[in-house]
N, C-alpha and C positions, 0 to 999 in steps of 0.2 A: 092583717099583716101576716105572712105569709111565715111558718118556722124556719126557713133557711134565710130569710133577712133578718129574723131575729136574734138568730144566731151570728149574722154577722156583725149587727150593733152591738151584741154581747165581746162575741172577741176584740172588736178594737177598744172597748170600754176596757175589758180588762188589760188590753194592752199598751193603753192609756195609763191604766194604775201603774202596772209594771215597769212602765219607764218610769213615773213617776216617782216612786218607791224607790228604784234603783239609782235614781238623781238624789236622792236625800239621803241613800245610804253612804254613795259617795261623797257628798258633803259632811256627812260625819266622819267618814274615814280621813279627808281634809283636816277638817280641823281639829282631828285629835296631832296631825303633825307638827302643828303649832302653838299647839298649848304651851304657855311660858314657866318658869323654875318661878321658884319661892325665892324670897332673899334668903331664906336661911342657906340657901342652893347656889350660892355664890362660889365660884372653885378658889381656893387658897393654894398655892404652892408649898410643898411639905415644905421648903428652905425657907418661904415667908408666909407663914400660918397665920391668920385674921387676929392683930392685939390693938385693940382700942386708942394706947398710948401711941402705939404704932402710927395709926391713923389721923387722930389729933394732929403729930406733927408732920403726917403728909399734906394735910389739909395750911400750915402754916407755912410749908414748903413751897407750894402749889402758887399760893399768893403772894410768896414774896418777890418782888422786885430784886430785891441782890442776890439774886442766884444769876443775874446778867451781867456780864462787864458795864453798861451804861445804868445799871442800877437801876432801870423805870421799865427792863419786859419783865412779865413772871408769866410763869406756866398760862395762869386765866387772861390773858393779856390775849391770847390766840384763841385759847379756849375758856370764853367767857361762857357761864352759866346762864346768862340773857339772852343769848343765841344757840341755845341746845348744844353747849359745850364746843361750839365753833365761832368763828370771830364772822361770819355771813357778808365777806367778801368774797369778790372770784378766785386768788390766788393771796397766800398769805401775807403779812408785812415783817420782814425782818430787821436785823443791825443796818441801825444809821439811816431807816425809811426803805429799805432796797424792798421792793420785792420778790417774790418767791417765787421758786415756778410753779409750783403745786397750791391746791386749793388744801386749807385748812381743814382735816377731818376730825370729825366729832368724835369724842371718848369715852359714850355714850356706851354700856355694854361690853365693854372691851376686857370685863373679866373673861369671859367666854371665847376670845379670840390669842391667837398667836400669827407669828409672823405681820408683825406691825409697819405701818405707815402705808400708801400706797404701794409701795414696790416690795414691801414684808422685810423690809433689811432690818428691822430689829424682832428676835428671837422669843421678845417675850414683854412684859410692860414693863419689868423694874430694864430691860435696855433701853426699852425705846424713853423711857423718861429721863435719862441722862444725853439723849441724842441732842436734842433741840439746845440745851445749855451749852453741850461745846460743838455747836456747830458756828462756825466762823459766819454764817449767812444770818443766826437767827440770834443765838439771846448772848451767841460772843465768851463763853466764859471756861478756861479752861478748867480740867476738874480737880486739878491741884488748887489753882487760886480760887477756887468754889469752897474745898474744903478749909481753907485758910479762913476764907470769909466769913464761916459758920464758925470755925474756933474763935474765931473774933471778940463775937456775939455772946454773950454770957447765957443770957435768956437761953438760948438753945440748946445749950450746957446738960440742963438739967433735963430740958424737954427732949433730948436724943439719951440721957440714962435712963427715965425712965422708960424709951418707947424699946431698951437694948439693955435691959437691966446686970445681964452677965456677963459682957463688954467692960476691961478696963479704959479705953478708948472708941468709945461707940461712934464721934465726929467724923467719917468715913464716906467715902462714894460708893461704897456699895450701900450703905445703912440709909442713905441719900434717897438713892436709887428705890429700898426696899417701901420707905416709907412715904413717896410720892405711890409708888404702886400700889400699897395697901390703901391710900386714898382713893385713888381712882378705880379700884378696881368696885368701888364702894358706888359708881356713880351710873346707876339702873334705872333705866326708863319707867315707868309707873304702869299700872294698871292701864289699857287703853280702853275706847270700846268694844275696837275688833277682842280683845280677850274676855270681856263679858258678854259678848254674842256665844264666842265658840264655849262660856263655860253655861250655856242654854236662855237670856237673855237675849230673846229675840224682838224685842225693842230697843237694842241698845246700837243697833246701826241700819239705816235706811234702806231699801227694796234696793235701790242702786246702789251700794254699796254690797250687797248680798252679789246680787250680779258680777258686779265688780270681781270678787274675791274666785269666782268660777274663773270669770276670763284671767284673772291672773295666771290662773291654776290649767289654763288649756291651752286656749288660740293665742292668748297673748303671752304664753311659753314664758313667762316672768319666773316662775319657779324652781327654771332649770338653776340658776346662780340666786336668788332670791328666798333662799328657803330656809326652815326650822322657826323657831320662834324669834329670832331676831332677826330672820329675813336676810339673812347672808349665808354663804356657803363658807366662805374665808376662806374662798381661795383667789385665783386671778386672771385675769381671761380678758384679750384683746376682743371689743367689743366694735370695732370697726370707727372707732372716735379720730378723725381728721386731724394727728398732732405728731411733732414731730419728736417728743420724750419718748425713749424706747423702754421706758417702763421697768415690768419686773427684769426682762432679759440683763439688764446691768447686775445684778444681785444672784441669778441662776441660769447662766446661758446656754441657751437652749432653745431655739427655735420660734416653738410657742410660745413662749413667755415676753415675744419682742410685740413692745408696746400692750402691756399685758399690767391691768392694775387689778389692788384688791377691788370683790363687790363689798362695797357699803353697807352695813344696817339698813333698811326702808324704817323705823321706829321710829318717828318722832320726824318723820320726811320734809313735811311742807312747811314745818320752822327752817327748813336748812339751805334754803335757795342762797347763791345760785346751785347747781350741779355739774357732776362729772368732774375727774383730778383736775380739770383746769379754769373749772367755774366758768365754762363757756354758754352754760345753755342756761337761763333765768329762770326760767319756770315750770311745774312736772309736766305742763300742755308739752314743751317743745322736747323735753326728756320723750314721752311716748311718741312723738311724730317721728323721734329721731330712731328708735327702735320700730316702728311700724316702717320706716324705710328699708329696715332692715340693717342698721350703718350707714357708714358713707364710704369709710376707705375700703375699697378692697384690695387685698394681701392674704398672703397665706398662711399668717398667722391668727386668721379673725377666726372666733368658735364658732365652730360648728352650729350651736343655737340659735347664732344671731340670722336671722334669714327678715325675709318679706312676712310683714303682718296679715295684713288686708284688714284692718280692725276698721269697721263703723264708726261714724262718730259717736254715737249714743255709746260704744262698747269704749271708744275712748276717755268717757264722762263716767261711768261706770266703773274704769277702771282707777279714777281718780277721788272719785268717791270714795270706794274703798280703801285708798291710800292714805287717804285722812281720820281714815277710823284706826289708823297706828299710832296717833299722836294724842300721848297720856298726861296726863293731869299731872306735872313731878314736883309736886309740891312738898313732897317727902325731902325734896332734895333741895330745897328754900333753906339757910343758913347763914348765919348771920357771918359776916365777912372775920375772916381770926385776926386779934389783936397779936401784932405781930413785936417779938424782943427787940429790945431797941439798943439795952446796956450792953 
């Protein structure tokens, strides 16, 4: 063998490593962007700081039915804990049977997030938890006769002094507000596998699923709105969905924002069929076909991102793969239902 062919087996060997090398370093730089907070890492808001008693009675808030005028929705009524903190219909059910226009989103994580709801009109969690109670479509109940309902109740009496202990009158819609929020803001997806891969368990998700996690992160441009450790950007972005709700543009008018919803969490994904604000597409297969199209509507509000895939099938299966190693064991978050005041 001749030394200028040896030389040539040598360089593509090493240039074989060198990409190879340089594929692994990028997948570490990957997935140190994902690495998730601790619960102790939960954010509190200085004005509703993390108290225990606090929680407790968001947790009995959350459940009760009479925070409605018909007395039978509550908070988990929509957002059931059996459905990954969503009620896994296409569009919600509100006052009197009506339905809703929008799909039920999960509250999954949502300490980490602002600008709430699909279209972000509420500001923060303790707004957005008061939204749904006096909205005429869903639990009916205005916030005067909310707070009346609660001074009613004796039980609650005691369980709103002590969650507001330096309050002579703590029975309030803002204290309402605070301690539904300090509940939920309590309600964190678990440990999954994908975060015990990326913290060096490399049995802890399948050769396709590894795959997967690339193409998220390339060709299949998921990352551009799908990113950080819960897999959202929080922000809002017309992704070319065939509907006729114009979205955030109601709430910030402005152009781009017409037919513009928040992106979603991916954390806990394939419990949460159907998908998209209007629960149109049933399952993640037709979620990626619908982005490998690139959209449907086009308009000049659609982002920039959303474009033509060209994805494989195999890179489709790969990329669903992956998507399954976001959904955590939350078994931390199993709770026995609260006995609610009755006197």
């Amino acid at each position: 063998m001749s030394s200028k062919f040896i030389i040539i087996i040598l360089s593509i060997f090493s240039f074989n490593n060198l990409a190879s090398a340089m594929e692994d370093l990028t997948i570490e730089k990957l997935k140190k962007t994902y690495k998730r907070p601790t619960q102790n890492e939960i954010p509190y808001p200085k004005d509703n700081l993390y108290n225990k008693k606090r929680e407790d009675l968001g947790k009995m808030l959350f459940f009760d039915p009479r925070l409605s005028y018909s007395n039978v929705t509550s908070c988990a009524t929509c957002h059931n804990p059996s459905f990954s903190w969503q009620d896994s219909l296409p569009k919600g059910v509100g006052f009197n049977h009506q339905q809703l226009g929008r799909k039920t989103p999960t509250i999954l994580n949502l300490a980490w997030s602002e600008n709430l709801f699909w279209d972000g009109r509420a500001p923060s969690l303790e707004a957005q938890s008061l939204g749904p109670i006096q909205s005429a479509k869903e639990m009916n109940l205005s916030l005067d006769k909310m707070v009346s309902k609660i001074n009613r109740i004796d039980g609650y009496k005691d369980a709103f002094q002590k969650a507001f202990p330096n309050e002579k009158s703590p029975i309030n819609e803002t204290n309402v507000a605070k301690s539904l929020a300090t509940f939920e803001r309590g309600i964190v997806s678990g440990i999954a596998p994908f975060d015990k891969w990326i913290s060096g368990d490399e049995s802890a998700i399948s050769e396709s699923a590894k795959k997967g996690f690339m193409v998220f992160n390339s060709k299949g441009n998921c990352d551009s709105c799908h990113s950080g450790w819960n897999f959202t950007d929080n922000s809002f972005h017309d992704i070319g969905h065939p509907d006729s709700d114009k979205g955030r543009i109601n709430v910030i008018p402005i152009a781009s924002m017409e037919h513009a919803f928040k992106t979603p969490t991916l954390r806990n994904i394939d419990r949460r069929a159907p998908y998209m604000h209007d629960g149109s597409l049933e399952n993640l297969e037709s979620v990626i076909d619908f982005y490998n199209k690139g959209g449907i509507a086009k308009r000049p509000s659609v982002d920039r991102n959303i474009k033509e895939l060209k994805l494989t099938e195999q890179e489709k299966k790969d990329l669903i793969s992956f998507m399954k190693t976001l959904t955590s064991d939350d078994s931390h978050l199993s709770f026995d239902i609260p006995t609610l005041p009755t006197n």
